[in-house]
N, C-alpha and C positions, 0 to 999 in steps of 0.2 A: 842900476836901481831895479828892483824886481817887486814883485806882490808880497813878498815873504821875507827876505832880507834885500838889506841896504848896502850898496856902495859906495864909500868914499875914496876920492884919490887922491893919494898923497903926493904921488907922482906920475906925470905921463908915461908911458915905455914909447921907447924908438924901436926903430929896425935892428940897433946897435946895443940896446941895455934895456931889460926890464923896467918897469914900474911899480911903484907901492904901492895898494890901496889896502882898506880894512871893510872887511862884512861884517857887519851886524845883525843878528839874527833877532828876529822876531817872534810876537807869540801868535804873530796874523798866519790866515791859510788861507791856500785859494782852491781852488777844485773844478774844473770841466772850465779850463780857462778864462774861468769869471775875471778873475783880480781876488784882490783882498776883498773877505768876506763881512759881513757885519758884526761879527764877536769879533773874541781871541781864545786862546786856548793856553789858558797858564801855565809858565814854567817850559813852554812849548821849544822857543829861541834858544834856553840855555843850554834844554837839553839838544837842541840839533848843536850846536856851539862843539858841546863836551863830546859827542859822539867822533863828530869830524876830524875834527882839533886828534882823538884818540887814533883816529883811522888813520889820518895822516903821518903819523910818529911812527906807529907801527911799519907799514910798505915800506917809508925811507926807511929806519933800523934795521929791520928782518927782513927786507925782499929788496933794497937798494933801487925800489923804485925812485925816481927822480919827481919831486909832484911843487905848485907854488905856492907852497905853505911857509909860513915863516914863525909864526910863533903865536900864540892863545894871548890876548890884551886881559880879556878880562872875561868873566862867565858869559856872556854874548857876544863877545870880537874877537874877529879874528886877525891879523897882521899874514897879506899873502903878497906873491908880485906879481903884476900886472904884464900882458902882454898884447898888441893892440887887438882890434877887431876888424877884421876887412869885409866883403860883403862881397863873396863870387857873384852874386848876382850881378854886381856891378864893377864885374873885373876888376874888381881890387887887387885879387891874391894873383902874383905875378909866380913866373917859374923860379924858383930855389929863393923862394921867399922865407923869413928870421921872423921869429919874435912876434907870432900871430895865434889867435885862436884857429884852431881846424874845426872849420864850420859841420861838425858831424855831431850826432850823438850816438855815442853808443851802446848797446843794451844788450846785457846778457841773459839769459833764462834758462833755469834750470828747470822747472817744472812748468805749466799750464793752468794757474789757477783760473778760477768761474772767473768769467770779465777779461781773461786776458785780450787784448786786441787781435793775437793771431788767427785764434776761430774767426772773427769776421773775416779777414784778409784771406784765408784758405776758403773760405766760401764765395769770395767775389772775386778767387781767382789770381789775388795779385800776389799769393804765396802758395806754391806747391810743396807737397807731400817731398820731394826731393831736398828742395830748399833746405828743408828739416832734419833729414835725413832718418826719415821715416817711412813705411809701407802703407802703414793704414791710417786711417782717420783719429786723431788723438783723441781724447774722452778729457773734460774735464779733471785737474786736480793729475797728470799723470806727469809723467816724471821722465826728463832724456837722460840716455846712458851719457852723453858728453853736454857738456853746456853751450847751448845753441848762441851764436856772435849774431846781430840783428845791428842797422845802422842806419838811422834815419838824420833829415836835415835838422839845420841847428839854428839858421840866424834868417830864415824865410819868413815872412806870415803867417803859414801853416806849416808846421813839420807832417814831411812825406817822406817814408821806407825808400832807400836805394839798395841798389844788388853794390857789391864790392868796389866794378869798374866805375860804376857814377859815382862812388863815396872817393875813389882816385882821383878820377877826372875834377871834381867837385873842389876839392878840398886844394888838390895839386902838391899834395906831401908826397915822396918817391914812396916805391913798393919796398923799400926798406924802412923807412920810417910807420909802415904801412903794418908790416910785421911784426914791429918793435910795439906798436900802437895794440895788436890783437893780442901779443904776448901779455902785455902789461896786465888788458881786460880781463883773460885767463886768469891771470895770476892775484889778483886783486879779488877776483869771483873765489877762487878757488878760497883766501884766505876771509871772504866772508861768510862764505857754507860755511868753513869749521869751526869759525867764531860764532854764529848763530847758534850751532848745533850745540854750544857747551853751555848754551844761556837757554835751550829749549824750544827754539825759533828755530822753522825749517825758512832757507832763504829759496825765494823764488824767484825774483828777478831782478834787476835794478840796469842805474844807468852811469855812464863814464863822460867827461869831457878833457877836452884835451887842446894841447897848444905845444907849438916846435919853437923851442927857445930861441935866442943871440945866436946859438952853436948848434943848431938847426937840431938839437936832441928832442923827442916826445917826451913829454911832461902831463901830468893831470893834474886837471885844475875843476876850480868851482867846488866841490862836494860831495862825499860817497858816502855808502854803507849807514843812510840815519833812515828814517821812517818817512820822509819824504821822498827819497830818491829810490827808493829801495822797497820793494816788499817781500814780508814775514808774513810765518802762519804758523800758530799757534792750533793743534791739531785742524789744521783746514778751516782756522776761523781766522780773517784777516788780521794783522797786528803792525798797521803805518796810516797814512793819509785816506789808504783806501776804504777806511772805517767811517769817513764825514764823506766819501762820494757816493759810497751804498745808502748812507742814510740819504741823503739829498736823491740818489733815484725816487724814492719812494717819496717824494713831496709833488706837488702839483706845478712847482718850482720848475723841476725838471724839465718837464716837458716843452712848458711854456719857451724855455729858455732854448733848446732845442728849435723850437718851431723858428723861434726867432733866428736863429745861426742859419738856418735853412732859405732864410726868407730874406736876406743877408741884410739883416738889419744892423744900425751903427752901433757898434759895441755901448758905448754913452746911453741907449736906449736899450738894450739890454733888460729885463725885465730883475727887479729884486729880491732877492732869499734872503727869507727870515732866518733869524739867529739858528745854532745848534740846541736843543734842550737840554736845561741844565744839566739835567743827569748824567747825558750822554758826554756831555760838554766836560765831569769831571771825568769822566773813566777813560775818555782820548786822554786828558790831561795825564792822569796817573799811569795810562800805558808809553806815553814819550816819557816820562820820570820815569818810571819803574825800568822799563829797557834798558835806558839811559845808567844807572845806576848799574845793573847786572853787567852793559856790557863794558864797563870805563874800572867797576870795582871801587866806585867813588860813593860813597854814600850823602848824599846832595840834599836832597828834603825827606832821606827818612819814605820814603814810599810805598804803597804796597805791594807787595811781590808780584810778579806777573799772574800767576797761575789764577791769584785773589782778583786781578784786574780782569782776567778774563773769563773768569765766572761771572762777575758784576756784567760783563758784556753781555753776556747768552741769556744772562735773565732780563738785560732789557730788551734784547732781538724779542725774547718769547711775548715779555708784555707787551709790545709794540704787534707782533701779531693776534694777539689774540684783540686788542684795541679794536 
């Protein structure tokens, strides 16, 4: 069960045979790990649904990736197979362990947009200019000749960046399944840069999960390539979830909410965020359709083209600042 989609199981998985469950997708969104927010954003679920559901047919068909998809139920479900969850933290994942989520996330990035989290981490140290493979100090909005692998934890409290040997040690998948895992990432980035670029969306970065089957093969699982998991740009103007986190910087909300995390207060007390404004509220709505549409070639509710969604955007960014 998540903020944003729902799990059901149909079936338990063992060490020995996968499990069934169905995702559900939502028109809920969460942001700066609130939870589910006080709106929704219509049409939001089916289009993450149709996006996924697309991305997944594809790898398996044309790149022979192996992923736990199993087939679209219905405009918001999806039928995938389960496979359990153990918790290194709590030695669960033993040596030459089947049929488990590998508690990593992985994150690819091809350019630097404003907000990326690396500027922080290169400023306080915990990522070098090497790490990157890089000389100088990167700028905003800039672009790596190869697409940088980045891996953080998965099933902690808080997810924290590891170097390679702690994502091994961590997870306890061999350095071949480890290969097979980086290869995948590659190759799944690489086939969403050129699917992006033919709908008009420069892709910048996003993220992979992943799980070593019954026959100890890597698999991806949970979700790729939608506007959640994923960020696009539309000449340098955001076009996924990151559209309701910029707005919410700019509320009073923010901060408040910030102080509170700081102050480690119980999430349950957590301070509340008012809805989205309408306006804003249709034009995310139209930009998960509108995407949704260009990149599947499904034409769904008829929506308007991106270019028209993301004008409507820049002329609310302007009246919002000029307000």
């Amino acid at each position: 069960m998540g903020s944003v989609k729902n799990l059901s199981v149909e079936k338990e998985a063992s060490d020995a045979a996968f499990g069934i469950g169905v995702f559900e997708f939502t028109d809920d969104y969460s942001v700066f790990d609130y939870g589910k927010m006080p709106d929704t954003i219509p049409g939001k679920g089916e289009a993450l649904c149709r996006m996924a559901s697309f991305n997944f047919r594809h790898v398996e068909k044309e790149l022979g990736i192996k992923t736990h998809f199993r087939k679209m139920l219905s405009p918001t479900k999806m039928e995938v197979s389960l496979v359990r969850v153990l918790f290194p933290q709590d030695n669960q994942i033993k040596e030459d362990e089947r049929c488990y989520l590998v508690p990593l996330e992985v994150i690819f990035r091809n350019s630097l947009p404003e907000g990326s989290s690396v500027f922080r981490r290169l400023e306080s140290g915990d990522l070098t200019l090497e790490d990157l493979g890089l000389v100088e100090k990167p700028l905003p909005n800039q672009k790596f000749e190869k697409a940088f692998l980045d891996v953080s934890t998965k099933l902690e409290p808080t997810d924290r960046y590891l170097s390679w040997d702690e994502a091994l040690d961590l997870s306890k998948i061999t350095e071949d399944q480890l290969y097979d895992l980086k290869e995948i990432a590659l190759n799944i980035n690489d086939f969403l840069t050129e699917k992006a670029a033919t709908i008009g969306l420069e892709h910048a970065d996003g993220k992979l999960e992943f799980a070593v089957s019954p026959k100890k093969e890597i698999l991806v699982v949970d979700v790729f390539g939608t506007l959640d998991e994923n960020r696009f740009l539309w000449n340098r103007v955001h076009v996924s979830k990151q559209v309701c986190r910029d707005y919410y910087k700019t509320t009073p909300w923010y901060k408040e909410l910030e102080d509170a995390k700081a102050a480690n207060v119980e999430k349950a007390n957590w301070p509340r965020p008012g809805p989205l404004p309408q306006e804003l509220k249709e034009i995310v709505s139209n930009m998960y359709k509108g995407v949704c549409e260009a990149w599947t070639g499904e034409k769904v509710w008829g929506a308007p083209k991106l270019e028209e969604v993301m004008n409507s955007y820049r002329e609310f960014l302007d009246k919002s600042k000029m307000a």
